[in-house]
N, C-alpha and C positions, 0 to 999 in steps of 0.2 A: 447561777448564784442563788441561793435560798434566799428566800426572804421570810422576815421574821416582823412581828408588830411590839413596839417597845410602850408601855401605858405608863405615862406619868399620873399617878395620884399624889391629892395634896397641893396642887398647881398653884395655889394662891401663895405656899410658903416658896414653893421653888422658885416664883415668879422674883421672890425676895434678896436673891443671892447675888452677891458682891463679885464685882472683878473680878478677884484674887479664884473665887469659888469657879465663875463662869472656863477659866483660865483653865482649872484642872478639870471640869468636866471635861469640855474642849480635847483637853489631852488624853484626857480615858478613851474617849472616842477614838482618839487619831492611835494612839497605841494597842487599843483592842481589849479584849477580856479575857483571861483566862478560866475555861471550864476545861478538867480533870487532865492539868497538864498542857493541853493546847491552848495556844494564843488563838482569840478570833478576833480579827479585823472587822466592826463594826461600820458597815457606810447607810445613813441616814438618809432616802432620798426626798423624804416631806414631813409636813405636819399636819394633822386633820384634828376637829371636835366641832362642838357646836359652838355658837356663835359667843356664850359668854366661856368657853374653856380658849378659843382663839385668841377672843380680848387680853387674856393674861397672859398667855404663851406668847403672843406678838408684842405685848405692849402697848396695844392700840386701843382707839376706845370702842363704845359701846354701838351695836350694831342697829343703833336709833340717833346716831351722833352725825354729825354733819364732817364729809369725807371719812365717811364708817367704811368703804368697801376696800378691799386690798387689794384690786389690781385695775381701779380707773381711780379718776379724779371728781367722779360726781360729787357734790356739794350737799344737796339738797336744799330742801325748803319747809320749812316751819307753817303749816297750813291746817285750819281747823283742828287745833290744840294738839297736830302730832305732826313728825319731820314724816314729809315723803321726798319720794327720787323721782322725777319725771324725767320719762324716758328720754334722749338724746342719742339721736343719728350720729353726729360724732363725738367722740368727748376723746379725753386725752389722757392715755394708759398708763399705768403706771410701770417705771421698768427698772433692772438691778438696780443701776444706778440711783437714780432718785428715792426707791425706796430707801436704799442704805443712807442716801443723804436726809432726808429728811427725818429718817430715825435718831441720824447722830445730831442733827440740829437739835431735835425734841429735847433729846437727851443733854447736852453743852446748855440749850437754853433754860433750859427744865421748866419748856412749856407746849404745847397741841400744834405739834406742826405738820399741819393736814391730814389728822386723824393720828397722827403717831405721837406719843408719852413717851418714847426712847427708845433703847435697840432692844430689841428681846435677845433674852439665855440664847436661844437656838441661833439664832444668825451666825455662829462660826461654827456650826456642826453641822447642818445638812447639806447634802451633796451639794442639791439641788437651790442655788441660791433664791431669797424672795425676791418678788411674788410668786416666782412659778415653783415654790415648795410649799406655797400651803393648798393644801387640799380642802375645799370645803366640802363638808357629809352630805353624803347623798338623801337620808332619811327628809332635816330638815330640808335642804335645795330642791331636791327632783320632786318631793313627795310633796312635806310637806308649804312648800312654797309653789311649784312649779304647779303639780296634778291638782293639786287641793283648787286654786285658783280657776284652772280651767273649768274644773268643773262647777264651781261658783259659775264661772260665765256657761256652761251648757244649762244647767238650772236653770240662768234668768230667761232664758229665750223658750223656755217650755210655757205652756199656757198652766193654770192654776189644775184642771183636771187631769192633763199628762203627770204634771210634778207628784200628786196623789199616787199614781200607780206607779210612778218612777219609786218614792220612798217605800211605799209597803212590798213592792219586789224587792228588793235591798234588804229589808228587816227580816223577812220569811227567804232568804236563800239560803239553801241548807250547805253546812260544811261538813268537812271531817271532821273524826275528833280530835283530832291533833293540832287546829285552829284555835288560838286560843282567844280572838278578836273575831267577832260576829260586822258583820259592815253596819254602819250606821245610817240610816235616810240624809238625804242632803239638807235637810230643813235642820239639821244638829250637827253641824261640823266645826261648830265654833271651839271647842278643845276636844277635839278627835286627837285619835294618836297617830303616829306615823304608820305603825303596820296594820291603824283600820284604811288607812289612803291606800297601800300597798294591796289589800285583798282588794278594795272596789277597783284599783286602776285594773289588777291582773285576770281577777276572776270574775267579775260582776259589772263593767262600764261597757261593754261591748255588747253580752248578751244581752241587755234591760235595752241600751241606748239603741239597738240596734232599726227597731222601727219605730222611734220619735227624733232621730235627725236625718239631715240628708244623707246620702252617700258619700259626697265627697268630706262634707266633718267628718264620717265616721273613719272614712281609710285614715285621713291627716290623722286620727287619734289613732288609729292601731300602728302609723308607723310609728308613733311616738310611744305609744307601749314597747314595739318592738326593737326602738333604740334603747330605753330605759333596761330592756332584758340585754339585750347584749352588753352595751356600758358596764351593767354592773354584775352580771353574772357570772356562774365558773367558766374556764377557758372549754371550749367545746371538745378541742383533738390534745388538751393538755400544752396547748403551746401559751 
């Protein structure tokens, strides 16, 4: 089956549409599109963006709100003038069921019932019912949440003269020209972009890191580059 990428722009008005509207999307979907004659059978199997294009398309709230995340129950906590999530061994997932309930609660009560505003447009079009249709992006998750942070903590544990030659290696490694993101020193990663995290995680954290931490950080970090390449890369034999 081909697979095809459908981009909604405009999300804020679409976010806007009534029953009646939701109803014939819905049915566009289920009866297909006609291009030059043929009917195509569209089947939907997620939804991805970042964290404030989700909030709209789901309906939920904002990804700083207490039970922000879409597939546990964590809560959080309002602590030194911002909500964090501290971590939990177990917590309690969320699943078809409950989401769909507590969306249509939000929605009957038209009030915040544990992170849900109501049902979102998509909930009768994708295959793949929520939670396990939304997709969250790799850019901000892997890179810049996940890598970004690591390397925050490989930083702290360097001494003040290692971190010196750590950042001006990084600023002097030469790329192609086809590079259009130079890596930054880690003393400036406060609004990095996603594909300056991507060149240091791929091309620059292994060579530079390589003799200022032990052996065993450094292999945990190359598998974890090496799951990052797999996870998101082309299919290798096309399967």
């Amino acid at each position: 089956m081909e697979q095809v990428l459908l981009i909604f722009r405009n999300i804020e008005k679409t976010s806007t549409v009534r029953l009646s509207r939701k109803l014939s999307l819905r049915n566009r979907f289920y009866l297909g599109v006609i291009v030059n004659d043929q009917t195509i059978k569209l089947k939907v199997l997620g939804i991805t963006g970042d964290s404030p294009a989700l909030k709209i398309a789901l309906n939920f709230i904002s990804h700083n709100g207490y039970y922000c995340c879409y597939f546990c129950y964590l809560r959080g906590i309002h602590q030194k003038q911002k909500r964090q999530y501290p971590y939990e061994c177990l917590h309690q997932m969320r699943t078809v069921n409950s989401f769909a309930q507590d969306a249509t609660a939000a929605e009957q009560l038209n009030r915040n019932e544990k992170g849900h505003l109501g049902v979102s447009i998509f909930s009768n079009i994708v295959d793949i019912n929520f939670p396990y249709g939304i997709i969250v992006d790799y850019a901000h998750v892997s890179l810049l949440r996940h890598s970004k942070s690591i390397f925050i903590e490989l930083y702290r544990r360097l001494t003040p003269y290692v971190r010196n030659i750590v950042d001006r290696a990084l600023i002097h490694q030469p790329f192609p020209h086809f590079f259009h993101r130079q890596m930054r020193p880690f003393n400036d990663l406060s609004f990095v972009k996603a594909t300056e995290i991507r060149n240091i995680l791929f091309y620059g954290i292994l060579p530079i890191f390589h003799k200022h931490v032990s052996s065993e950080i450094l292999g945990h970090f190359a598998m974890f580059i090496t799951a990052l390449r797999l996870l998101h890369g082309k299919p290798i034999f096309g399967d």
